[in-house]
BATORVEX-525339 format. One record per residue: residue number from 1; residue in one letter; chain; x, y, z of N, C-alpha, C in turn. Coordinates in nm, 2 decimals. Layout:
# residues N
+-----+---+---+--------+--------+--------+--------+--------+--------+--------+--------+--------+
|   k | r | c |   n.xx |   n.yy |   n.zz |  ca.xx |  ca.yy |  ca.zz |   c.xx |   c.yy |   c.zz |
+-----+---+---+--------+--------+--------+--------+--------+--------+--------+--------+--------+
| NUM | a | A |      X |      Y |      Z |      X |      Y |      Z |      X |      Y |      Z |
...
+-----+---+---+--------+--------+--------+--------+--------+--------+--------+--------+--------+
***
This chain:
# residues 68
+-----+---+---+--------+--------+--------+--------+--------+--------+--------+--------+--------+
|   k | r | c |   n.xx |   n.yy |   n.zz |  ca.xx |  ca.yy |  ca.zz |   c.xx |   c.yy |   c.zz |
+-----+---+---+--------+--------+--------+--------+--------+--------+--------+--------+--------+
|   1 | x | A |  10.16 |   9.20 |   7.29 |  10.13 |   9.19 |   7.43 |  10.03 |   9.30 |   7.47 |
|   2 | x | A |   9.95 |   9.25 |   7.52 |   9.84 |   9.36 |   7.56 |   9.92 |   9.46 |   7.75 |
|   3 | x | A |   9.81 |   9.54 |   7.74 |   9.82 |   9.64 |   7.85 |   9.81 |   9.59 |   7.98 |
|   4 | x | A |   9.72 |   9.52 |   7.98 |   9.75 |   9.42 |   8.16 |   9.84 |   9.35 |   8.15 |
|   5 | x | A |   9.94 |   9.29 |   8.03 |   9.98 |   9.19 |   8.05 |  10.14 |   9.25 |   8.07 |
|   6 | x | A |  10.14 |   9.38 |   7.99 |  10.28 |   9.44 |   8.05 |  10.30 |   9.53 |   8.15 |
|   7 | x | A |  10.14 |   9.55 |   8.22 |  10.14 |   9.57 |   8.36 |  10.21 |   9.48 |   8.46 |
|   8 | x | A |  10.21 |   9.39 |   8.43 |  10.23 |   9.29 |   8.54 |  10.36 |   9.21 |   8.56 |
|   9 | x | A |  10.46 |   9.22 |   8.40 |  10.54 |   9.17 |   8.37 |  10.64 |   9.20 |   8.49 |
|  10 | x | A |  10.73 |   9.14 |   8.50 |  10.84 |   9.17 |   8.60 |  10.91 |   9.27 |   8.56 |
|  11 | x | A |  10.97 |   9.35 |   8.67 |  11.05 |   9.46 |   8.64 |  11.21 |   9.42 |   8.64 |
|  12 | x | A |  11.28 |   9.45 |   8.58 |  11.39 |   9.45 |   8.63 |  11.49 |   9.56 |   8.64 |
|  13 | x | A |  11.59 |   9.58 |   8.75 |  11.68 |   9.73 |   8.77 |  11.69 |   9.77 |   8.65 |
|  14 | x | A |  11.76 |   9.76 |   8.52 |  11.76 |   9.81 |   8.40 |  11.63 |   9.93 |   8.40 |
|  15 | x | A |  11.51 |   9.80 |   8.40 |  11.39 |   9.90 |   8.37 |  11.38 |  10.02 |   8.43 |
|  16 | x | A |  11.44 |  10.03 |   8.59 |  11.42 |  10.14 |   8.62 |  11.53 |  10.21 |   8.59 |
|  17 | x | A |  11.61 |  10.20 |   8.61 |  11.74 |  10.26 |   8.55 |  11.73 |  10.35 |   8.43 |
|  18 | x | A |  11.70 |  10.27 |   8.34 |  11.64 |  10.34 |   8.20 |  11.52 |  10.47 |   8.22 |
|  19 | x | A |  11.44 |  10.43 |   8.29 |  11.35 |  10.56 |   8.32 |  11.40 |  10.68 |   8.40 |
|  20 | x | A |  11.48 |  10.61 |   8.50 |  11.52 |  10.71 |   8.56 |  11.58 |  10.83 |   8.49 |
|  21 | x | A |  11.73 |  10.77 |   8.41 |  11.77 |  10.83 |   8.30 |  11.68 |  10.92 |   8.22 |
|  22 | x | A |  11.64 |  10.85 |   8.19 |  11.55 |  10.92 |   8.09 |  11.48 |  11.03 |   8.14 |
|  23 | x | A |  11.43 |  11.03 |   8.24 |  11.35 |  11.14 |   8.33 |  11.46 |  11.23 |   8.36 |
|  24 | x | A |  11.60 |  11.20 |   8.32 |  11.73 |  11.32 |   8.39 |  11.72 |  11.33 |   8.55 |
|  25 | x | A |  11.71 |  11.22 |   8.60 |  11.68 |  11.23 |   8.71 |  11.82 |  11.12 |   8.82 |
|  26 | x | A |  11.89 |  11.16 |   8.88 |  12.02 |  11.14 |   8.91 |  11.99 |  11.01 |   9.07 |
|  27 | x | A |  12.09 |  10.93 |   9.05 |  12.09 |  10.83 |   9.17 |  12.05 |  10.91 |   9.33 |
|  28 | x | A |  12.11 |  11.04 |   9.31 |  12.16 |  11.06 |   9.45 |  12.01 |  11.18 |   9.49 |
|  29 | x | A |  11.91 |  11.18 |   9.36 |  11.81 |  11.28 |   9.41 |  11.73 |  11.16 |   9.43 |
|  30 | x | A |  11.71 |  11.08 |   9.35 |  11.55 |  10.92 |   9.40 |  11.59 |  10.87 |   9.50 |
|  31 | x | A |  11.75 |  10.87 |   9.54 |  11.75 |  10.81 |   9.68 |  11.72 |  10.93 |   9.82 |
|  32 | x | A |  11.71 |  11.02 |   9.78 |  11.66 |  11.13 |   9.90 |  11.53 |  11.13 |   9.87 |
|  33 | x | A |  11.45 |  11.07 |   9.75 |  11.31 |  11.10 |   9.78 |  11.26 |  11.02 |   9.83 |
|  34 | x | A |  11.36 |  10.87 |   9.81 |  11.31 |  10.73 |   9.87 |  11.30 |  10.73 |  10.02 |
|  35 | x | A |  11.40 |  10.87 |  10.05 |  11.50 |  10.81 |  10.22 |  11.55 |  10.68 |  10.21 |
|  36 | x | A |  11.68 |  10.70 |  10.12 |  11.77 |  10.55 |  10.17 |  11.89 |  10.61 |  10.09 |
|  37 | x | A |  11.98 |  10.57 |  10.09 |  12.12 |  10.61 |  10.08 |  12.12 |  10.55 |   9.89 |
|  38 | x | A |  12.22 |  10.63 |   9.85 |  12.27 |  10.63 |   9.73 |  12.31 |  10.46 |   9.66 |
|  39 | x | A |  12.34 |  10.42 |   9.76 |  12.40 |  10.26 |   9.71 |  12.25 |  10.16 |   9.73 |
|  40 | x | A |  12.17 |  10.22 |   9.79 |  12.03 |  10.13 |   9.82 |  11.99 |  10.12 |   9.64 |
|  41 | x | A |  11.96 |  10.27 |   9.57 |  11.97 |  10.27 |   9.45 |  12.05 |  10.23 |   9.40 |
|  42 | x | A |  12.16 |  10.20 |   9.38 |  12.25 |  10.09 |   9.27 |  12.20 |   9.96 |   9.31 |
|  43 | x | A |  12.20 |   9.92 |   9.42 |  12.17 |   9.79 |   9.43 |  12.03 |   9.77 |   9.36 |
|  44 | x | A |  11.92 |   9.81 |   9.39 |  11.77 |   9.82 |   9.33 |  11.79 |   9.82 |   9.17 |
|  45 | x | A |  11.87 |   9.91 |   9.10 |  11.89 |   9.89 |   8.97 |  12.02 |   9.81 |   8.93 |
|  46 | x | A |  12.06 |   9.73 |   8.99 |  12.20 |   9.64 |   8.92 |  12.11 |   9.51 |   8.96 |
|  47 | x | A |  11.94 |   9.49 |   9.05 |  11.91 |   9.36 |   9.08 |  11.86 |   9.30 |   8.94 |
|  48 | x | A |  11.81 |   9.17 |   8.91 |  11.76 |   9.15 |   8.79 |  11.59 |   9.13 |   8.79 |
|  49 | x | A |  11.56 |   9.12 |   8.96 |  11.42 |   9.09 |   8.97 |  11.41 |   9.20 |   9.10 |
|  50 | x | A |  11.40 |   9.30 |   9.09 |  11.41 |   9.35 |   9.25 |  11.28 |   9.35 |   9.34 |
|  51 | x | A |  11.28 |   9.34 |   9.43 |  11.11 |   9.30 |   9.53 |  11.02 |   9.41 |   9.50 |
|  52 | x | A |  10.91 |   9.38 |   9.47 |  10.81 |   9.45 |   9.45 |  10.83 |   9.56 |   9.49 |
|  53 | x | A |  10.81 |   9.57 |   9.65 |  10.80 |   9.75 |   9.75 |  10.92 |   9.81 |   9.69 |
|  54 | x | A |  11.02 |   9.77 |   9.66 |  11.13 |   9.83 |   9.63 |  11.08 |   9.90 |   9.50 |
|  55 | x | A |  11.05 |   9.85 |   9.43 |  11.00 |   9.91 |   9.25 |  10.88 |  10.00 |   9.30 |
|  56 | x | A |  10.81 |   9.95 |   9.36 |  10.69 |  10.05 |   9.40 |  10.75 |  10.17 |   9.46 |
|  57 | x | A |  10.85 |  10.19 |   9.52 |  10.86 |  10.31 |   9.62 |  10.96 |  10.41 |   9.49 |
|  58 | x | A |  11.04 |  10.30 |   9.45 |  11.13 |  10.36 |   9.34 |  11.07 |  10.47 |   9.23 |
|  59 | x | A |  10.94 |  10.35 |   9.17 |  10.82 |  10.47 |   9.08 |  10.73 |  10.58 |   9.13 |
|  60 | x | A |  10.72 |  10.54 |   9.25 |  10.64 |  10.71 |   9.35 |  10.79 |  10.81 |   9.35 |
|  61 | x | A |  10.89 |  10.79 |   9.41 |  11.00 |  10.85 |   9.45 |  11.01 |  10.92 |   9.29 |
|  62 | x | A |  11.01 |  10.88 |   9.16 |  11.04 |  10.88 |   9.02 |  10.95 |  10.99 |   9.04 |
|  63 | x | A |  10.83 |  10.90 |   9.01 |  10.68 |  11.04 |   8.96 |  10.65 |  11.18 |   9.03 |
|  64 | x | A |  10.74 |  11.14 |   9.21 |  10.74 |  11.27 |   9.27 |  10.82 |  11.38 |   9.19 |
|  65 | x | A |  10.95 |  11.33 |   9.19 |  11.08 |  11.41 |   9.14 |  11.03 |  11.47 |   8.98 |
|  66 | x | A |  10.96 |  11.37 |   8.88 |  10.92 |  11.44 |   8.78 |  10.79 |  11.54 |   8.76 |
|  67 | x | A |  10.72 |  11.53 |   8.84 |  10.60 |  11.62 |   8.82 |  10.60 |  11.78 |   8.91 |
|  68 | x | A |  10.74 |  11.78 |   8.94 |  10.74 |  11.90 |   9.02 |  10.79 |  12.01 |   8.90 |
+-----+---+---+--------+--------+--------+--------+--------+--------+--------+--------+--------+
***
């Protein structure tokens, strides 16, 4: 699979889930970077297709928490 094409692929909560983890990075800190409560994140990662803005704000919220 090429590089645009797993650009584009759908995400699902796992996916973020797994990064989050991975980054050591905890439910209750990406939901204070998101501004939304702790269960907005489980729901976002227990969805199997979650809405775009949701994934988009999820991976800013991620990239903020890890580059500090």
């Amino acid at each position: 699979m090429s590089d645009m094409t797993t650009a584009h692929a759908p995400v699902t909560g796992m996916d973020l889930k797994l990064q989050r983890v991975a980054a050591g990075v905890t439910q209750t800190a990406i939901a204070g970077q998101m501004g939304c409560w702790r269960q907005t994140v489980s729901v976002i990662e227990g969805a199997l297709r979650p809405p775009r803005h949701q994934v988009q704000r999820y991976r800013v919220a991620l990239d903020q928490l890890t580059s500090r």
